[in-house]
C-alpha positions as CSV (number, residue, x, y, z in Angstrom):
1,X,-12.0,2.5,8.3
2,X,-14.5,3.5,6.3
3,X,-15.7,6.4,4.0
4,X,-11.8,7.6,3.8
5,X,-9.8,10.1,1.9
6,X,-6.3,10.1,1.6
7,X,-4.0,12.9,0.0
8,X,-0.6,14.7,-0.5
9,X,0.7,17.8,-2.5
10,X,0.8,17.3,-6.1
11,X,3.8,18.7,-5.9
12,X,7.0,16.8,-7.5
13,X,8.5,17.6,-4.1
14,X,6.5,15.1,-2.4
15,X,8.3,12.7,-4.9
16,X,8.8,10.0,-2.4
17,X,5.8,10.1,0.1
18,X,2.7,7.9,0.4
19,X,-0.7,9.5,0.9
20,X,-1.2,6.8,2.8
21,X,1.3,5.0,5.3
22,X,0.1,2.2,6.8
23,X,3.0,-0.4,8.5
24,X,2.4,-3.8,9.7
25,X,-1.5,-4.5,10.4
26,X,-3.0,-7.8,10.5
27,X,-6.2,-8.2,9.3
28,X,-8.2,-5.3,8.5
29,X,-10.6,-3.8,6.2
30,X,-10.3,-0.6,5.1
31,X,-14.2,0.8,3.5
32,X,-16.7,-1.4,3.1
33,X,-18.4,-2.4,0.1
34,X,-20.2,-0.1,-1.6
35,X,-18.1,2.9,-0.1
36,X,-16.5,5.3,-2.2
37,X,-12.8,5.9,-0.7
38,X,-10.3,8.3,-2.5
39,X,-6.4,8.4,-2.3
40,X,-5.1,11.1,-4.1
41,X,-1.3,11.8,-4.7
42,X,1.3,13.6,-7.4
43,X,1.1,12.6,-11.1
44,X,4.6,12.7,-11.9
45,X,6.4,8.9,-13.7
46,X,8.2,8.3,-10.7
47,X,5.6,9.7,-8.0
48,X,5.1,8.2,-4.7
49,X,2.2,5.4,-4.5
50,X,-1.4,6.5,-3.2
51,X,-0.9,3.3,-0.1
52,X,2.0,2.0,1.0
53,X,1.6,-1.3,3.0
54,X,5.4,-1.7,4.7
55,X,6.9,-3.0,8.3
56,X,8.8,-1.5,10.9
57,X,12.2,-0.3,10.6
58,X,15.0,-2.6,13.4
59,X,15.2,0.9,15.6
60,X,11.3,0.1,16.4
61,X,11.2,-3.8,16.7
62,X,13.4,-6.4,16.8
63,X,11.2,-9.0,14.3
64,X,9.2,-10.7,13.9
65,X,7.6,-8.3,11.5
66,X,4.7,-8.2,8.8
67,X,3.8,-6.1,5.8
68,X,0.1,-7.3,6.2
69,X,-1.8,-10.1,7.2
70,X,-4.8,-10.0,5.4
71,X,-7.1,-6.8,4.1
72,X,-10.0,-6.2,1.8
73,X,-9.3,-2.7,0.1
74,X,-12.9,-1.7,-0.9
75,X,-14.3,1.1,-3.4
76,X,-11.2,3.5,-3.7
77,X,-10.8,5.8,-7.0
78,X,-7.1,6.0,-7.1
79,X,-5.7,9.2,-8.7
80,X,-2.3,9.7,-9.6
81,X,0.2,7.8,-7.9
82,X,3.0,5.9,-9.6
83,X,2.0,2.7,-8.6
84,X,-1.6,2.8,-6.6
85,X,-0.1,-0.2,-4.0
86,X,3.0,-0.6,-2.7
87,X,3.8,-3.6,-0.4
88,X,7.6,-3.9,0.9
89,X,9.7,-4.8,3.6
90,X,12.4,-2.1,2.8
91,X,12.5,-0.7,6.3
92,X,13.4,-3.6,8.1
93,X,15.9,-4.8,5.7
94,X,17.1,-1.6,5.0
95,X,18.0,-0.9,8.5
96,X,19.7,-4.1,9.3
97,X,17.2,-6.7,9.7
98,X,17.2,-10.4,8.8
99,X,14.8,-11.2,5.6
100,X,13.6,-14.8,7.7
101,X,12.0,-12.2,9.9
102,X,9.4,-10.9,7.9
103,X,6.3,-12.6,8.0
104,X,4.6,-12.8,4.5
105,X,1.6,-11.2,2.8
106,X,-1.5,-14.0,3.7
107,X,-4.5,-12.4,1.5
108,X,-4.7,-8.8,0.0
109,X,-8.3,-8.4,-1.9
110,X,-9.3,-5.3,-3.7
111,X,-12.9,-4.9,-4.3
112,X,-14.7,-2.2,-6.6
113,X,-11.8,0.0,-7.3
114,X,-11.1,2.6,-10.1
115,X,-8.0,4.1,-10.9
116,X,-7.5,7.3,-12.9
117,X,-4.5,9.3,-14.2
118,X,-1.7,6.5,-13.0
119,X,1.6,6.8,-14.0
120,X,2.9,3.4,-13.4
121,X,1.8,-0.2,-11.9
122,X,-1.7,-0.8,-10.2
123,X,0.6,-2.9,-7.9
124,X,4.1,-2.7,-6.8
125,X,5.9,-5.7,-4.9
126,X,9.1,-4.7,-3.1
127,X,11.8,-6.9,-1.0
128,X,11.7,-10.0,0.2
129,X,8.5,-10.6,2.4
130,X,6.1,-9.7,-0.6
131,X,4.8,-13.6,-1.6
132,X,1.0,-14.0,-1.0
133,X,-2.6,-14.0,-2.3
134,X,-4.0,-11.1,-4.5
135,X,-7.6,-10.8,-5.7
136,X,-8.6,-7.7,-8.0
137,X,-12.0,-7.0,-8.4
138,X,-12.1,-3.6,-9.9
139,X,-15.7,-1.9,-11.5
140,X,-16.5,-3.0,-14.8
């Protein structure tokens, strides 16, 4: 992908969706370096993050399944957003599936990013399958 936007309402009825949505990819790279990317998404304390990074729920596969493999994440200006990442398995286990099944997080890399107006974490990690490499490069 590159030269991306991604946004939602601001609206605190959007309380629970992702700008972004992006389930089980393997390598990719999303901008390149030097890009300027946005994600955009309510301000609110408990506000949806600007990219979520999740798998497949058991009604779509039957596992193996993967969060991410690895991605570089370069140039976004995150606004809003209670965390500006989210990586989880929730709907596989959630729906059923066995936590053995998920494959793990191998490299995430975030390169030249800024982050304005966040209401919680710059990263949030949730279930089982969320062990892996993180690099944060953000602009000085």
């Amino acid at each position: 992908m590159d030269n991306v936007s991604f946004s939602n309402s601001n609206s605190a009825s959007n309380i629970n969706t992702p700008a972004a949505l992006i389930k089980g990819i393997t390598e990719s790279s999303i901008g390149y370096p030097g890009n300027r990317n946005a994600c955009a998404t309510s301000q609110n304390l408990l506000g949806p993050p600007c990219i979520r990074f999740t798998t497949s729920s058991t009604a779509v596969s039957a596992g193996p399944v993967s969060i991410v493999g690895s991605v570089q994440i370069n140039g976004f200006a995150m606004q809003g957003g209670s965390p500006s990442y989210q990586f989880d398995d929730l709907p596989w286990i959630n729906s059923g599936g066995n936590q053995n099944s998920v494959t793990g997080i191998a490299t995430v890399r975030f390169i030249d990013g800024l982050r304005e107006i966040g209401k919680g974490p710059f990263l949030r990690l949730a279930g089982t399958g969320t062990t892996g490499s993180f690099l944060v490069q953000v602009l000085g």
